[in-house]
MDTraj code that builds the backbone (N, CA, C; nanometers):
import mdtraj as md
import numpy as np

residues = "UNK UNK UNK UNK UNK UNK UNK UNK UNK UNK UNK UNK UNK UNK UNK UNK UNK UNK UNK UNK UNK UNK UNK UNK UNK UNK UNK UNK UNK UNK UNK UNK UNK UNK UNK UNK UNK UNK UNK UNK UNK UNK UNK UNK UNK UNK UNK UNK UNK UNK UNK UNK UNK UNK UNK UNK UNK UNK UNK UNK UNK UNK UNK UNK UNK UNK UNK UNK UNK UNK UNK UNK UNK UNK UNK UNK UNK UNK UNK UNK UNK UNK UNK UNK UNK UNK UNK UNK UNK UNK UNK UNK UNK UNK UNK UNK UNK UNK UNK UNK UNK UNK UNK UNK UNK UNK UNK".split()
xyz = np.array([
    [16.0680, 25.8008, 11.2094],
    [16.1173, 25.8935, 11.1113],
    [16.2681, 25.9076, 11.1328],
    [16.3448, 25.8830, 11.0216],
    [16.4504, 25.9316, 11.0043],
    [16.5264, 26.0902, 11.0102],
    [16.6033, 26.0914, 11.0659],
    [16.6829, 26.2357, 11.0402],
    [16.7559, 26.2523, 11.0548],
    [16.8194, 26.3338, 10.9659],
    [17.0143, 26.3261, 10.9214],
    [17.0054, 26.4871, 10.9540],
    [17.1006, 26.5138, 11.0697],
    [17.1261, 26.6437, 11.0612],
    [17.2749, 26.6825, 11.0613],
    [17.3393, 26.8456, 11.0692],
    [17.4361, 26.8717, 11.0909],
    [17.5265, 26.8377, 11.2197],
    [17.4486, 26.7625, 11.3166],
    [17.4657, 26.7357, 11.4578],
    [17.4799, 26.5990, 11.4623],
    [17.4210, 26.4877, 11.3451],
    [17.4269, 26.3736, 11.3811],
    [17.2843, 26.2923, 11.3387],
    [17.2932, 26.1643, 11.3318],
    [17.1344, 26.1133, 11.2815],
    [17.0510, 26.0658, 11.4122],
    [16.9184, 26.1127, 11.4172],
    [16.8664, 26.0334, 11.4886],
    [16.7086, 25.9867, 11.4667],
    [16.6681, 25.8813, 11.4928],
    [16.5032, 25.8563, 11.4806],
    [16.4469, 25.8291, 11.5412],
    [16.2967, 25.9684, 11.5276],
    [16.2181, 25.9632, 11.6362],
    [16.0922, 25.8602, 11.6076],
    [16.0222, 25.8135, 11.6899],
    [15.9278, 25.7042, 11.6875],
    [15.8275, 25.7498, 11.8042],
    [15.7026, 25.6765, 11.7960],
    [15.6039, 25.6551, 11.9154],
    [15.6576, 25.5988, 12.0123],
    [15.6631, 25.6469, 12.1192],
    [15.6926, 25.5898, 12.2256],
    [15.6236, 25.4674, 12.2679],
    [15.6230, 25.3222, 12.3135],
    [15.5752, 25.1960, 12.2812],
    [15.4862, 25.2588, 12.4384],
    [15.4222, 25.3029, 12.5137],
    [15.3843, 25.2720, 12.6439],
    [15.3147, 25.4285, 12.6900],
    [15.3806, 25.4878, 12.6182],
    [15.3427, 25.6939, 12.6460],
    [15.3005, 25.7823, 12.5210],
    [15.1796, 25.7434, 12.5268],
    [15.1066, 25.7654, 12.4285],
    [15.1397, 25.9172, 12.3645],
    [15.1180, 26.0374, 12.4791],
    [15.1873, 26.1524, 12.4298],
    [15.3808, 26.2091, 12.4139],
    [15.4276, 26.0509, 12.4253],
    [15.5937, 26.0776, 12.4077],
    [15.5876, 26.0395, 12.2851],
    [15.7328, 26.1020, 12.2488],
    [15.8183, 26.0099, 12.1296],
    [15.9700, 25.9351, 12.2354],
    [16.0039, 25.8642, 12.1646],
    [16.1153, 25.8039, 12.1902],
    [16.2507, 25.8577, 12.0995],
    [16.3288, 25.9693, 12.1370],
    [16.4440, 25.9850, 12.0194],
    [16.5544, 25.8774, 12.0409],
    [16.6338, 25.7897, 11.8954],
    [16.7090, 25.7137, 11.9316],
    [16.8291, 25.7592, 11.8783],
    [16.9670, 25.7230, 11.9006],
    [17.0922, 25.7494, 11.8176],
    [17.1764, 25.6605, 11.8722],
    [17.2711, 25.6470, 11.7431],
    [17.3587, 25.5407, 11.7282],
    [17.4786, 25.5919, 11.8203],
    [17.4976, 25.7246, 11.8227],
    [17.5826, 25.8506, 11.9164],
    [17.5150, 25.9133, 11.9905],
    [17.5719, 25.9582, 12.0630],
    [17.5214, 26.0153, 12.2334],
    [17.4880, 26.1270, 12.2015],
    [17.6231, 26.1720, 12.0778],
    [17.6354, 26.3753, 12.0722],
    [17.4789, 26.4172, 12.0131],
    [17.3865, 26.3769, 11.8948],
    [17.2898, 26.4487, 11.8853],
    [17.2265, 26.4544, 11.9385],
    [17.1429, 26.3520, 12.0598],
    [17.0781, 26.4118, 12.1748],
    [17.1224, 26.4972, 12.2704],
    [17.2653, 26.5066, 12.3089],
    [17.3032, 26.6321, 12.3970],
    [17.3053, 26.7742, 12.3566],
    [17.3220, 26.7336, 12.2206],
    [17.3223, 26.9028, 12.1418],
    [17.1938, 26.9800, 12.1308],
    [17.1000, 26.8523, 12.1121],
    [16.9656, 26.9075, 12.0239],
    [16.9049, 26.9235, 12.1662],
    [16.8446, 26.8376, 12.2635],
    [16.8472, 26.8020, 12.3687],
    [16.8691, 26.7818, 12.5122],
    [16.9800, 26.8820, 12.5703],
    [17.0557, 26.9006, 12.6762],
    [17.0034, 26.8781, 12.7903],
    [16.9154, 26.9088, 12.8255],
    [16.8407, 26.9022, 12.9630],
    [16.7415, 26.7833, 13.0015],
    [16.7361, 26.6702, 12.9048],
    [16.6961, 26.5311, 12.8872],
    [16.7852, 26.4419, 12.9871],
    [16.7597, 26.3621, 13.0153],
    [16.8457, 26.2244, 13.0654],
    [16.8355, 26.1068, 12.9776],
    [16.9570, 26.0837, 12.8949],
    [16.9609, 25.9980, 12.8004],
    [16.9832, 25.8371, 12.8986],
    [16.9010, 25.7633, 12.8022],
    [16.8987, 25.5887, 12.8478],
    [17.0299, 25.5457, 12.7339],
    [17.1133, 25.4755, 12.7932],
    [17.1937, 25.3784, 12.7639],
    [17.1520, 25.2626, 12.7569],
    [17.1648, 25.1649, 12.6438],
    [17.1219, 25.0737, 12.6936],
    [17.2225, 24.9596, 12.5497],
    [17.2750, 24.9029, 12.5909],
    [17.4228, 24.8704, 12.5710],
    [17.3704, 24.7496, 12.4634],
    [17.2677, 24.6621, 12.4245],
    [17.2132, 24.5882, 12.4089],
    [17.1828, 24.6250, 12.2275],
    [17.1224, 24.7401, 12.2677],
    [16.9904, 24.8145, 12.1862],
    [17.0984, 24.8301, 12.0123],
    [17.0137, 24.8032, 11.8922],
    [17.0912, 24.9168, 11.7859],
    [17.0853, 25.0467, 11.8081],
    [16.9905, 25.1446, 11.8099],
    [17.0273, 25.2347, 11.8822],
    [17.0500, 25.2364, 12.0767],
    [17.1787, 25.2769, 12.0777],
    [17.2216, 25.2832, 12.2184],
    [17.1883, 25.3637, 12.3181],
    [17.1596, 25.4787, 12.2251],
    [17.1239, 25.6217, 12.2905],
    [16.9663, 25.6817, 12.2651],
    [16.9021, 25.6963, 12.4271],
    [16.7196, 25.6985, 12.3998],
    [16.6852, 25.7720, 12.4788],
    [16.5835, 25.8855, 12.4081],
    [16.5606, 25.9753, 12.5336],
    [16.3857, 25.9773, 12.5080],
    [16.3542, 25.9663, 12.6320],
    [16.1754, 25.9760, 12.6127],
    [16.1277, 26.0946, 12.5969],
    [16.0585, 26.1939, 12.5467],
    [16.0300, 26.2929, 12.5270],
    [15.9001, 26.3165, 12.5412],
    [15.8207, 26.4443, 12.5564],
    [15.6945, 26.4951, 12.5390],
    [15.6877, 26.5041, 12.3704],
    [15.5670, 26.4940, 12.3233],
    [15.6197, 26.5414, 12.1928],
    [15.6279, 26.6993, 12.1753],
    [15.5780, 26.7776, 12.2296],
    [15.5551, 26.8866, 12.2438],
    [15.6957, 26.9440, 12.2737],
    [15.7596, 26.9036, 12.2705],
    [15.9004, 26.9364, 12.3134],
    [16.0074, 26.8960, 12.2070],
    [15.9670, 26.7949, 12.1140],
    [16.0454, 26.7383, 11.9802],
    [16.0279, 26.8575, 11.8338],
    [15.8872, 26.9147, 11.8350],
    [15.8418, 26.9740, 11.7417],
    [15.9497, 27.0929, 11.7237],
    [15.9773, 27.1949, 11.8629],
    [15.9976, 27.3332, 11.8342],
    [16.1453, 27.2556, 11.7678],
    [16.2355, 27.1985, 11.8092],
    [16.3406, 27.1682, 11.7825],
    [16.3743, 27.0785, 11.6416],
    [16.2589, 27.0220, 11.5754],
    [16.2669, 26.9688, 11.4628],
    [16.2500, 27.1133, 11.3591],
    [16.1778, 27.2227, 11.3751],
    [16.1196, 27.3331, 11.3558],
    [16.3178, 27.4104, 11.3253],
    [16.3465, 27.4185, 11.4443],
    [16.5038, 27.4902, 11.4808],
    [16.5484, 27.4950, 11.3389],
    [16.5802, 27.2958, 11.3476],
    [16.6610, 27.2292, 11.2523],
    [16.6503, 27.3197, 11.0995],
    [16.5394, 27.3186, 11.0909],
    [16.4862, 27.3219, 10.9244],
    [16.5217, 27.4774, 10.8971],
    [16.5152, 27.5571, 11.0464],
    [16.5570, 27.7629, 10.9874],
    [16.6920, 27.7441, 10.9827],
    [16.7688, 27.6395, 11.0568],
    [16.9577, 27.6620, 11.0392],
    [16.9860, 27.6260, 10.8738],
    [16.8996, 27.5712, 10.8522],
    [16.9564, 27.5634, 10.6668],
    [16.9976, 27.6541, 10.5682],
    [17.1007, 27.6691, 10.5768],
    [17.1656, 27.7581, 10.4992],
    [17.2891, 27.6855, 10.4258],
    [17.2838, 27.6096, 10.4157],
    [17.4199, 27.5468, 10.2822],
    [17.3423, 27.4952, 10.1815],
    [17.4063, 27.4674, 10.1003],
    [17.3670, 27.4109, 9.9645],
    [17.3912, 27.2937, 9.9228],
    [17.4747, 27.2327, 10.0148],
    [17.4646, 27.0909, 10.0088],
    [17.5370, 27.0215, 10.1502],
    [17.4495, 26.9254, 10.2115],
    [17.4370, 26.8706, 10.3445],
    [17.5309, 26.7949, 10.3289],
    [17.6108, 26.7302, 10.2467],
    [17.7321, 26.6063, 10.2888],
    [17.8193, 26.7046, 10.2775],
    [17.8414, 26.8506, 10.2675],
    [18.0170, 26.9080, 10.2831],
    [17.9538, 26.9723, 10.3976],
    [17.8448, 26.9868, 10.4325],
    [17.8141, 27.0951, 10.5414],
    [17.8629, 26.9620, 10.6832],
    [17.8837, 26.8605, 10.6577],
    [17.9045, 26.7719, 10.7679],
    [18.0652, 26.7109, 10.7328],
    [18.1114, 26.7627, 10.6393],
    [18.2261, 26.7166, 10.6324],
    [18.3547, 26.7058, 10.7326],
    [18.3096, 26.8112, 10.8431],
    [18.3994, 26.8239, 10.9575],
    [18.4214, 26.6555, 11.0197],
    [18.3065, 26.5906, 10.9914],
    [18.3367, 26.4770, 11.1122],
    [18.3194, 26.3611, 10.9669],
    [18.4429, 26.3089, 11.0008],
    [18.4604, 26.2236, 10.8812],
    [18.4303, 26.1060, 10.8727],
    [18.3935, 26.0180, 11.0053],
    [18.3169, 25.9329, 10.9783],
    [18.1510, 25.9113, 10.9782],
    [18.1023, 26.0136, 11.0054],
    [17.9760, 26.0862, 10.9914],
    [17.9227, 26.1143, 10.8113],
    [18.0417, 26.1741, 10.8174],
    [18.0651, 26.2424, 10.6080],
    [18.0504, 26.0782, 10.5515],
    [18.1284, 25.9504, 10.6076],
    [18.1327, 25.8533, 10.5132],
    [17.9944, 25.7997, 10.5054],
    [17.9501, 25.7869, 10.6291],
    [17.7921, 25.7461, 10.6139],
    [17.6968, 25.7988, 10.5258],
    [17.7331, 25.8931, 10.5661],
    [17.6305, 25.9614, 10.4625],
    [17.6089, 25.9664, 10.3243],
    [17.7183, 25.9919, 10.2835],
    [17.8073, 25.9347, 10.1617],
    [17.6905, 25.8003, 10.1269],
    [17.7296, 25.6846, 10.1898],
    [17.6745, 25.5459, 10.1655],
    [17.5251, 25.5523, 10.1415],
    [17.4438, 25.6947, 10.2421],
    [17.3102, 25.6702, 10.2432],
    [17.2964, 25.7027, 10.1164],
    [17.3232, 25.8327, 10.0866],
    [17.3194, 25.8959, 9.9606],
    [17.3193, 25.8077, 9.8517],
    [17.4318, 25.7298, 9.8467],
    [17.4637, 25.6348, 9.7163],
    [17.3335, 25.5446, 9.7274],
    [17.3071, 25.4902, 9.8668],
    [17.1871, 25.3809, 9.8321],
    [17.0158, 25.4322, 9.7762],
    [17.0393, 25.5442, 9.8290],
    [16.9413, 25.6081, 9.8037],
    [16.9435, 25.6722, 9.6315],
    [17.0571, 25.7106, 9.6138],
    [17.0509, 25.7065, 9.4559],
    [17.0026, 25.6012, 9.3730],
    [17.0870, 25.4800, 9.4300],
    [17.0401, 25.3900, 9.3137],
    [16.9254, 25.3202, 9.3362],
    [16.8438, 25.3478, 9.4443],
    [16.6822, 25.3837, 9.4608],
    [16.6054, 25.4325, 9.3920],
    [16.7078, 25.5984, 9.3402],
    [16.5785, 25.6199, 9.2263],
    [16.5999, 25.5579, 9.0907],
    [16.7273, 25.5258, 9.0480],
    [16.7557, 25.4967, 8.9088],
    [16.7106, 25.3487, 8.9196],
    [16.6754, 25.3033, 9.0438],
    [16.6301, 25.1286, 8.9992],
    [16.4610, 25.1841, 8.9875],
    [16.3873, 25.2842, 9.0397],
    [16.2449, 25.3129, 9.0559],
    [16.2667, 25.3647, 8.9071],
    [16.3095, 25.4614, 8.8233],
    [16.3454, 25.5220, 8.6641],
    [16.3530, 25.3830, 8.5944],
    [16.3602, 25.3025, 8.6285],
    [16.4136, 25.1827, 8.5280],
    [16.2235, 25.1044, 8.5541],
    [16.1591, 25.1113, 8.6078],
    [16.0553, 25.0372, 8.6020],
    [15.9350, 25.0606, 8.5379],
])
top = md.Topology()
chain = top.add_chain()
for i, resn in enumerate(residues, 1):
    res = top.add_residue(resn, chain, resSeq=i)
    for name in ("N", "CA", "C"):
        top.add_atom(name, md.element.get_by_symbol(name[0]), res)
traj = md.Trajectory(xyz[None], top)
C-alpha cells in the first residue's frame, strides 16, 4: 500500500519471512523517523526503496489511524508545499493519476 503523507511517502507491505510484520519502505529516511522514532531503520544502498523498517503490525495501525485525525487542510499538495521537491512529486502523481481517470471516462 501506498501512502503520501504530510511527512513524506512511504509503502507498507507483508513482510516476506514475518508473518505478523509489515515491512515500511521510503525513498527518504525522514518519514520513518518522524512517524516511527524508536525503530532501527535498514539501509540498504542497493534497494529502490533505501529506507526499511520491520515492524509488528500492531504497531503500524495506531499510527496509520494518527495520520488520518491530523487532516485538517483542504488540499494535500499546498499542505506539503513547504518541501519543494516533495510538492513536485506529487504534483507528477497527481497529474498521472488524473489522466487515469479521464483515459478510464473515455472507455
Amino acid at each position: 500500500m501506498w501512502i503520501f503523507t504530510k511527512y513524506g511517502f512511504f509503502s507498507v507491505v507483508q513482510h516476506n519471512s514475518l508473518e505478523d510484520c509489515f515491512q515500511v519502505k521510503s525513498r527518504v529516511v525522514e518519514p520513518l523517523e518522524i512517524l516511527w522514532p524508536e525503530m532501527d531503520i535498514e539501509v540498504i544502498d542497493w534497494a529502490d526503496y533505501r529506507f526499511r523498517i520491520t515492524i509488528e503490525k500492531e504497531k503500524v495501525f495506531p499510527i496509520l489511524l494518527k495520520l488520518g485525525q491530523e487532516v485538517g487542510y483542504t488540499s494535500f499538495k499546498d499542505e506539503c508545499r513547504s518541501d519543494h521537491d516533495y510538492h513536485d512529486a506529487l504534483v507528477k502523481v497527481w497529474s498521472t493519476m488524473y489522466n487515469y481517470q479521464l483515459n478510464m471516462e473515455r472507455r
